[in-house]
C-alpha positions in Angstrom: -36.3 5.9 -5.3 -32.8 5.8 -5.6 -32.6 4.6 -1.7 -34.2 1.3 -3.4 -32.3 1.4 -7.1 -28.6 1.2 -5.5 -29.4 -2.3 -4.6 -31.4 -3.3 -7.3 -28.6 -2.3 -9.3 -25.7 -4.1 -7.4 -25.2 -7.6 -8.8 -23.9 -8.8 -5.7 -27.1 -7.8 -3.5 -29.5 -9.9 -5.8 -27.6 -12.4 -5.7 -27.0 -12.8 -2.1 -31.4 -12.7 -2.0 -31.5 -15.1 -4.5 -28.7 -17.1 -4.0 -27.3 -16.7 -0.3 -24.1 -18.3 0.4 -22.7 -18.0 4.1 -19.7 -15.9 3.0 -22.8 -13.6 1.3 -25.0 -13.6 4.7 -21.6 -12.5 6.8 -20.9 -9.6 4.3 -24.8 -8.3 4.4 -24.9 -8.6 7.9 -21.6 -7.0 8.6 -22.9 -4.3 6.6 -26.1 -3.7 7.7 -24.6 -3.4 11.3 -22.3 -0.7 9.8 -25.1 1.3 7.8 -27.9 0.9 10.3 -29.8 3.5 8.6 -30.0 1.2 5.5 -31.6 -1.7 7.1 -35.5 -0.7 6.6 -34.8 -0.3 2.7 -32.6 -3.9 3.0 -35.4 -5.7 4.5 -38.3 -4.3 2.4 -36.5 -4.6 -0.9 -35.3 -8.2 0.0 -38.8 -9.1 1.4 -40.4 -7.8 -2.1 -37.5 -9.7 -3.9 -38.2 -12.8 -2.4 -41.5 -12.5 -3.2 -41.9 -12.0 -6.3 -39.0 -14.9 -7.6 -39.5 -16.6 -10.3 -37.6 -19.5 -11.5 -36.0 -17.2 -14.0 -34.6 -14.5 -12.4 -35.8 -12.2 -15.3 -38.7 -9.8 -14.0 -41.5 -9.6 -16.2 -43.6 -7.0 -16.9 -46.0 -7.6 -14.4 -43.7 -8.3 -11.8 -41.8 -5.0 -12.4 -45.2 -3.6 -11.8 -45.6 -5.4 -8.2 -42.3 -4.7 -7.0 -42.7 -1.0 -7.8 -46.4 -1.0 -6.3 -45.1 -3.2 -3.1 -42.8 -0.2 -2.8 -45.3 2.5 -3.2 -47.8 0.9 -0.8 -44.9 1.0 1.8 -44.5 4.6 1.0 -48.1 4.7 1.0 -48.7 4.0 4.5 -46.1 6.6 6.2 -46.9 9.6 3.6 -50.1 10.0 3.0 -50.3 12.8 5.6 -47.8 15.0 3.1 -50.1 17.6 0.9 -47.6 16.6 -1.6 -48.6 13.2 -1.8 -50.4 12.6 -4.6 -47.3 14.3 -6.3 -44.9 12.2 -4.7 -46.9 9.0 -5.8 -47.1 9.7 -9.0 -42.7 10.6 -9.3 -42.0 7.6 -7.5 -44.5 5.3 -9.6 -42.3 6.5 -13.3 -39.5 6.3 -11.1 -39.6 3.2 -10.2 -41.0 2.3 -13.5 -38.1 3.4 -15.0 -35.3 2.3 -12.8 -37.1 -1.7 -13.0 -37.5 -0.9 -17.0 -33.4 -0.2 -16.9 -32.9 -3.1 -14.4 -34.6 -5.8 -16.8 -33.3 -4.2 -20.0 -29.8 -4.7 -18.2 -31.1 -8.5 -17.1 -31.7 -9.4 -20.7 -28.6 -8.1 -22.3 -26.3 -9.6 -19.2 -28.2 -13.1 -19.3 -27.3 -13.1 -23.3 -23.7 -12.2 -22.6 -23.3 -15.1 -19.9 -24.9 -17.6 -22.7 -22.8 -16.2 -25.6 -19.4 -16.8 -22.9 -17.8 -20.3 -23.1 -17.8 -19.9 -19.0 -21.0 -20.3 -16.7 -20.1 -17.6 -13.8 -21.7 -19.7 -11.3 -19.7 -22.7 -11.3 -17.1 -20.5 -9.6 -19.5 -20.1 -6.8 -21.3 -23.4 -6.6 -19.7 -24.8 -3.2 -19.3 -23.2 0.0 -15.1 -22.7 1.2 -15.9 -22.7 4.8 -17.4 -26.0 5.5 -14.8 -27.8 7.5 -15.9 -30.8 5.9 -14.0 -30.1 2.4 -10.6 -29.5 3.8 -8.7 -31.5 0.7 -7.9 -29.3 -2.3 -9.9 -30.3 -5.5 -8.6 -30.8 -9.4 -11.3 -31.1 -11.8 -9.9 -32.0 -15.0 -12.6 -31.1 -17.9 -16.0 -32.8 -16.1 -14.0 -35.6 -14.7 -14.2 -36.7 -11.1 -12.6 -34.4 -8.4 -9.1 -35.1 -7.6 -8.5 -34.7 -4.3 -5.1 -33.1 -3.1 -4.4 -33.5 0.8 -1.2 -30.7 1.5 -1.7 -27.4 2.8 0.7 -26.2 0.0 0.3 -27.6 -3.4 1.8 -27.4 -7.3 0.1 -28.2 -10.2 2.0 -28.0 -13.9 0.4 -28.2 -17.0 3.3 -29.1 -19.3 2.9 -29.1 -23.1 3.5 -32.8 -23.6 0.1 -33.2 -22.6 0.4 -34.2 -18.6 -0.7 -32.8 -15.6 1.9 -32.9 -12.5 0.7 -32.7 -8.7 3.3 -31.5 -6.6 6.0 -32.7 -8.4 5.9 -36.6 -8.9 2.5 -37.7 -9.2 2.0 -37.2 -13.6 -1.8 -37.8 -14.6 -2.2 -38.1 -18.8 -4.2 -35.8 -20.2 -4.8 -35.0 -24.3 -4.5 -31.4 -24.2 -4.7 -31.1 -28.2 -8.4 -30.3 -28.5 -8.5 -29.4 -32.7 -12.2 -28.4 -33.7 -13.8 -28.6 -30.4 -15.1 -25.4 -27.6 -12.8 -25.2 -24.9 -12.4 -27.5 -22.0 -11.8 -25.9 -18.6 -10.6 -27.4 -15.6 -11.4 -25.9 -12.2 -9.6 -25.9 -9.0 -10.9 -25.1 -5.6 -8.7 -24.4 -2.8 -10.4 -24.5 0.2 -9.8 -22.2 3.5 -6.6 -23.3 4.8 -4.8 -23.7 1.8 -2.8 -22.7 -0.8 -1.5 -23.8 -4.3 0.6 -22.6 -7.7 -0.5 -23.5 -10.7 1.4 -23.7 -14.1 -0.4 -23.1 -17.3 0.1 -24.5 -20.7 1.4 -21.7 -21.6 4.4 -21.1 -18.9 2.3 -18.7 -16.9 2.3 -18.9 -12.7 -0.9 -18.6 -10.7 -0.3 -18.3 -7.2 -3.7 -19.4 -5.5 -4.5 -17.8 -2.1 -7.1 -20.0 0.4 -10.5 -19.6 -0.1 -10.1 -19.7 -4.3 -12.1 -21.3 -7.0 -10.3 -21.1 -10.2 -11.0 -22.1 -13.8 -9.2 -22.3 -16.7 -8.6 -24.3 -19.7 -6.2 -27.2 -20.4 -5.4 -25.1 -23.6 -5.6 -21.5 -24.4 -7.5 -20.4 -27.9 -5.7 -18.8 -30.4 -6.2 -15.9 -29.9 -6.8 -14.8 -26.1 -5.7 -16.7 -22.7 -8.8 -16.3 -21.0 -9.3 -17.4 -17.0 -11.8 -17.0 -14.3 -11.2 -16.1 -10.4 -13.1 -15.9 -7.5 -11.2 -15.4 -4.5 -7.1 -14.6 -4.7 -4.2 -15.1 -6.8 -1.0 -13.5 -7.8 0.0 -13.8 -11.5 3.5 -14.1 -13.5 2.1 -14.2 -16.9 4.3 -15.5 -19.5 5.0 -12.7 -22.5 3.0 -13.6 -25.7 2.2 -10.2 -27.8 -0.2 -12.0 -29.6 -2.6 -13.7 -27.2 -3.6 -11.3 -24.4 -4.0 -13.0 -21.2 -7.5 -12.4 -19.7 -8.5 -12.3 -16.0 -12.5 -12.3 -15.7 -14.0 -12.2 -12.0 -17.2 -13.0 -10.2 -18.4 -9.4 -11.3 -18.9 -10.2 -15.3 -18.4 -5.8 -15.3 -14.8 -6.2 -14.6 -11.8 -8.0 -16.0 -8.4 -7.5 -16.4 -6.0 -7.8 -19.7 -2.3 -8.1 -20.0 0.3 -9.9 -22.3 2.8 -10.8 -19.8 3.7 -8.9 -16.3 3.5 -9.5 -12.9 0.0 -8.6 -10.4 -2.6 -9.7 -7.9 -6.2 -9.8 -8.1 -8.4 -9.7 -5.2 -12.1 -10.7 -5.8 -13.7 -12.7 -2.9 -17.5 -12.9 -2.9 -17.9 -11.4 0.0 -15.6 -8.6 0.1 -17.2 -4.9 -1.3 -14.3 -4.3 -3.8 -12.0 -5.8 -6.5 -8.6 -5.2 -6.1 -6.0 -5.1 -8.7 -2.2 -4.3 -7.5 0.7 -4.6 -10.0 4.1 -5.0 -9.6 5.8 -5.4 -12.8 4.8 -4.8 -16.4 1.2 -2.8 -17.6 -1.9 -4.1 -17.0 -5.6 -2.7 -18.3 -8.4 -3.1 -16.2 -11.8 -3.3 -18.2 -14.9 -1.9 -17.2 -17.8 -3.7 -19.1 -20.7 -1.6 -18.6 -23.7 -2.1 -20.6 -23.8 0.7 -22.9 -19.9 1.3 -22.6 -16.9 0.1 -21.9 -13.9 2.0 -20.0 -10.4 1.2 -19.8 -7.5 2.2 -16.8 -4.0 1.4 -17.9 -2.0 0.6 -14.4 1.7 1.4 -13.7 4.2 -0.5 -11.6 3.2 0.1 -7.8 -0.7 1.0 -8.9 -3.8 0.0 -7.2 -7.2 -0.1 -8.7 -10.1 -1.5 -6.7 -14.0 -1.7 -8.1 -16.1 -0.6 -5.7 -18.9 -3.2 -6.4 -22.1 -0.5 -5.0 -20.3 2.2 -6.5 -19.8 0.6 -9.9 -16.2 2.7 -10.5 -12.5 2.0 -10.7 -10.6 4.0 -8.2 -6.2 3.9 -8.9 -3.7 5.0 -6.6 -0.2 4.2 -5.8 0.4 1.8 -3.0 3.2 -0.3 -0.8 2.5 -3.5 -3.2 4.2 -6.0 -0.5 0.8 -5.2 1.7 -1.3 -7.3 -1.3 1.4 -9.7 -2.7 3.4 -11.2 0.7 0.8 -13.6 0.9 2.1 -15.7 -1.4 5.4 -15.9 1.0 3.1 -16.8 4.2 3.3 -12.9 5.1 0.8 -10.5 6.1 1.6 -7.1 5.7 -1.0 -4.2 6.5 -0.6 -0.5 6.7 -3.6 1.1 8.7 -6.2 -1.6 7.8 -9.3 -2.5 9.2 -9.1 -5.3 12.4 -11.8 -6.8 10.6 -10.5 -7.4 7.5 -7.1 -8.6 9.0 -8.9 -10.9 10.7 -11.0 -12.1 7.8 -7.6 -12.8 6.1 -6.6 -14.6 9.2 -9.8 -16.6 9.0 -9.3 -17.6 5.1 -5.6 -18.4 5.8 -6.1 -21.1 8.7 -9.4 -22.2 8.3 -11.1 -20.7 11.5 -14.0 -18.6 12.6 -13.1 -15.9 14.4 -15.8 -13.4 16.3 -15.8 -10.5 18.0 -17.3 -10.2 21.6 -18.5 -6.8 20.7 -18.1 -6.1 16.9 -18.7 -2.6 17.8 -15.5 -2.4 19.4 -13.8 -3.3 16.3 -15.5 -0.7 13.9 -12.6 1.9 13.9 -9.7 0.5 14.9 -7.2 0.3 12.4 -3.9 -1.6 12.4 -0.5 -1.5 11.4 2.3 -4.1 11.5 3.2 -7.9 10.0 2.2 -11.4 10.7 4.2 -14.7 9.9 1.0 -16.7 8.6 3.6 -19.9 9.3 3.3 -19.3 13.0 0.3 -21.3 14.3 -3.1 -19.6 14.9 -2.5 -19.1 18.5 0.9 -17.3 18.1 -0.7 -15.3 15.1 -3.5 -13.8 17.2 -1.3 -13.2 20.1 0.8 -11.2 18.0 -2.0 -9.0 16.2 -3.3 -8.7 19.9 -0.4 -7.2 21.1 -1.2 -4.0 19.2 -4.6 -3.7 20.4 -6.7 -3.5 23.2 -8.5 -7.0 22.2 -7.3 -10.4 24.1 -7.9 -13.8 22.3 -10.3 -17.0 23.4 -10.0 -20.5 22.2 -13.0 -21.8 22.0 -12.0 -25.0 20.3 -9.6 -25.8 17.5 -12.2 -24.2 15.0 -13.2 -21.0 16.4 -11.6 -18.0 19.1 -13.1 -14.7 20.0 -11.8 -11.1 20.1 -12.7 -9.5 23.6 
């Protein structure tokens, strides 16, 4: 049964059944091409999933028993020829009794942590990057009404006099003293093909990479400064030793704390890992498990990525300019996966990209730099030039690898 629990268990699976985005539908299907052998268990445990669905996404007793019998009816049909079969059954029924028990147990106590938390996760994720029809950066200040921010690069300062400053010369009032009331948080979405920097209240620097929702408030608390990333950004935290800055991503089981330093957080939806790099300073990363909590302390040069199946931190050391050029228009990579260069590339200008044969592209690894402020043309001619692929334009909005 545990061919069935690893997704069951992985956040990000049930939510691409219940909630698919297109980012989420490229990631499973990339995957699924990878681990061919996992596609049976993928389609049956989706196709039970989708089932069963409920408008809370809670199972219930009974439909913990019809998920698990759905599965056993499927096992039903190609064992029943074993002489062990009855005993198999019977394993798999507690198993998956058990393992569904855990899952809902887990549900409950994760769905009361997201209520008790001043932040609903899935704002961050409530509109689609890729749609070529939202090409403007967007400022939402509190629940206001969008403001829309047309340059590729962007700056937004939060100054303590109570303004909010768009690149420089356009000041919009805001009351940032908020005495007696829950936080107000603001949320900016930076769509594929852009970038922006944002200054906190507080003096810290949040470099924004394309394809970035990000939410904070107009005001920190007393006693934490508490944010909320999905996508990419670099951090220069301002030093306060007695309100810890918070990071929190789209997986609720990770976060990172610091009081003031220097690092980059990686945690796009559709990517199978969280990475945290840093530069200068000490960070901790958190691991928020139900029935425990671990902590990792990171030194200068340190990476620690969170495999999202895997549910682990992993740290080694690491060339940091490969994570953190990006905020200079660079793209640095050190025996990388074409595919995830190119997914970069595809964030950074806005395209779609494709592979003729995505098989072709499984095992090749790349090493070398791209100027991002090239245009897309003299970008993919120079990542071609290392490999054996040549470059289509289809039109403005799409090429293919061949």
């Amino acid at each position: 049964m545990d061919l069935y629990s690893k997704y069951i268990e992985n956040d990000a699976f049930l939510s691409w059944v219940y909630n698919p985005t297109p980012e989420t539908n490229r990631f499973w299907k990339d995957y699924i091409e990878e681990n061919p052998q996992e596609e049976e268990i993928i389609n049956v445990l989706k196709e039970i999933l989708i089932d069963i669905k409920t408008e809370d996404v809670r199972l219930s007793e009974e439909e913990k028993e019809e998920v698990f019998t759905k599965i056993l009816n499927k096992i039903d049909t190609k064992d029943k020829s074993n002489k062990v079969y009855s005993l198999v059954k019977k394993t798999y029924k507690y198993a998956a009794i058990f393992v569904l028990l855990l899952v809902g147990t887990a549900v409950i106590i994760n769905n009361s942590y997201k209520r008790s938390n001043n932040f609903i996760y899935e704002e961050i994720n409530e509109v689609s990057l890729d749609s070529t029809a939202k090409t403007n950066t967007r400022l939402v200040i509190e629940a206001g009404t969008p403001l829309l921010i047309h340059e590729k690069k962007s700056v937004i300062e939060y100054t303590k006099q109570g303004n909010v400053v768009l690149n420089e010369r356009d000041t919009i009032k805001v009351d940032i003293k908020n005495e007696g009331k829950s936080l107000l948080f603001n949320k900016l979405i930076v769509p594929f093909g852009k970038r922006s920097k944002v200054i906190l209240s507080d003096g810290s620097v949040v470099h924004l990479n394309a394809g970035t929702r990000f939410v904070f408030p107009k005001e920190f608390a007393e006693d934490d400064r508490t944010v909320f990333l999905s996508g990419e950004a670099f951090f220069e935290v301002a030093t306060n030793k007695e309100k810890p800055f918070v990071v929190k991503t789209i997986d609720e089981k990770i976060l990172i704390e610091v009081l003031g330093t220097k690092f980059n957080v990686s945690a796009y939806p559709i990517d199978p890992e969280i990475l945290t790099v840093l530069t200068e300073g000490k960070v901790v990363v958190v691991e928020k498990n139900i029935f425990n909590t671990q902590r990792a302390i990171l030194k200068p040069g340190q990476l620690a990525s969170w495999n999202k199946t895997e549910k682990r931190v992993n740290i080694k050391y690491v060339n940091t300019d490969n994570y953190t050029l990006w905020t200079s228009g660079l793209l640095y990579f050190e025996s990388e996966s074409i595919m995830n260069i190119v997914r970069k590339i595809e964030r950074f200008y806005n395209v779609k990209i494709v592979f003729e044969n995505i098989a072709d592209a499984k095992n090749i690894n790349v090493s070398g730099k791209l100027d991002l402020n090239d245009n897309i043309e003299k970008t993919l001619e120079n990542l071609t030039t290392t490999t054996k692929f040549k470059f289509e334009i289809i039109n403005d909005k799409k090429y293919v690898l061949k």
